[in-house]
C-alpha positions as CSV (number, residue, x, y, z in Angstrom):
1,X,142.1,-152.0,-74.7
2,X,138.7,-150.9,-73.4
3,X,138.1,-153.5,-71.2
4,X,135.7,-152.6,-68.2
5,X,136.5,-153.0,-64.5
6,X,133.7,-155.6,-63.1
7,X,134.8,-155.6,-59.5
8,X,137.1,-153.8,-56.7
9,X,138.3,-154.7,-53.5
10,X,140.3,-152.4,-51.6
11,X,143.8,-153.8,-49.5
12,X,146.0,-152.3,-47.6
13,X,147.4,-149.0,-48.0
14,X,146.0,-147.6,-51.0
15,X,146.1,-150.8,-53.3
16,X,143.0,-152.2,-54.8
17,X,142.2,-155.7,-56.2
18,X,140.6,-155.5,-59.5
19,X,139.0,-157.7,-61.8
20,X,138.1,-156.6,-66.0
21,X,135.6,-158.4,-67.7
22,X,138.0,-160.5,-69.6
23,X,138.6,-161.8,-66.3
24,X,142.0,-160.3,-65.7
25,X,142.9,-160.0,-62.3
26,X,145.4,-157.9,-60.2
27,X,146.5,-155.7,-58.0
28,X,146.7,-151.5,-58.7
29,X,148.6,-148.8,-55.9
30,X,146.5,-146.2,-56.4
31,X,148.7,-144.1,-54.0
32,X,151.7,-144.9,-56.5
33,X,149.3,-143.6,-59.5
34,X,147.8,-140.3,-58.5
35,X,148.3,-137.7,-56.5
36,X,145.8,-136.9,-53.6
37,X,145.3,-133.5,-54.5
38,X,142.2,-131.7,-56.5
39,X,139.5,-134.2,-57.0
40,X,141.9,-137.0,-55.6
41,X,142.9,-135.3,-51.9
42,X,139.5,-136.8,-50.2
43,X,141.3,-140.2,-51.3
44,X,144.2,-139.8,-49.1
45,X,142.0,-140.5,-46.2
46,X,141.4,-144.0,-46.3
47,X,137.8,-144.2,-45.0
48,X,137.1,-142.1,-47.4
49,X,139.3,-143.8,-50.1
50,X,137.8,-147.7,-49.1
51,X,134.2,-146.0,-51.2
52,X,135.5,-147.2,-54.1
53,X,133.5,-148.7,-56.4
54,X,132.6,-150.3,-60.2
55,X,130.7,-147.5,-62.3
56,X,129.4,-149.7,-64.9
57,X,128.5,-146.7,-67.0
58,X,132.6,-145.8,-66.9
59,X,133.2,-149.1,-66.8
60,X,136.0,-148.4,-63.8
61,X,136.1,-147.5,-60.5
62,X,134.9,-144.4,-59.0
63,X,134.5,-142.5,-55.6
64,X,131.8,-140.5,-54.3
65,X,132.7,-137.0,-55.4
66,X,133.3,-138.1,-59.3
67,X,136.9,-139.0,-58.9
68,X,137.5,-141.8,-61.3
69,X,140.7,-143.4,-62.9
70,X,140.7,-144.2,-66.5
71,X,140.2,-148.3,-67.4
72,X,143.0,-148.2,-69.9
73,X,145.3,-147.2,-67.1
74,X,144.1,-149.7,-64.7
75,X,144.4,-152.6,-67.1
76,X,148.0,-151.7,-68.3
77,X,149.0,-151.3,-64.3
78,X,148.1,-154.4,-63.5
79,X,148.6,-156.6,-67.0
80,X,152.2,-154.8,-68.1
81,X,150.7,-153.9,-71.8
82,X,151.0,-150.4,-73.2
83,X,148.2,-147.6,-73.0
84,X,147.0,-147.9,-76.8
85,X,147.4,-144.2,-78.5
86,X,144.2,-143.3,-79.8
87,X,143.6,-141.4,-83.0
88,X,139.8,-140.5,-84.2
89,X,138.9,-143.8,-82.2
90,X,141.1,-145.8,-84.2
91,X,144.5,-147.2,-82.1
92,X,147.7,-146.3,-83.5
93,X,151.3,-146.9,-82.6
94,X,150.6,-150.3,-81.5
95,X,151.4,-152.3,-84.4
């Protein structure tokens, strides 16, 4: 998939509105996808967890102290599709 994470809006609870440069849209639970502990535990306080935001050089979202989820994860939370299996960059399995 690959496709970058343009912009993030955090909800309620620990959800967070996303939007990928193909301009897919939806909705993630971040507290249903990690668990707060090592670099995640600052997330499970929500002030700190609403400091969210795009790193365009990840191409996903991030927090402060380098916490960051993986795109491909993102995208197949919110669209349904499978995480590709990559192979010496090549995607295989998904034929």
């Amino acid at each position: 998939m690959l496709v970058d994470v343009v912009s993030v809006t955090v909800l309620d609870g620990y959800q967070v509105k996303l939007r990928f440069k193909d301009g897919v849209e939806g909705i993630a639970d971040i507290g249903k996808m990690v668990k707060f502990t090592g670099v995640f535990a600052p997330l499970a306080d929500h002030d700190y967890f609403a400091k969210v935001s795009v790193n365009p050089d990840l191409g996903t979202i991030a927090w402060p102290n380098g916490a960051d989820i993986d795109p491909d994860v993102l995208y197949a939370a919110i669209t349904g599709k499978p995480i590709p299996n990559y192979q010496s960059g090549i995607p295989v399995g998904n034929h």
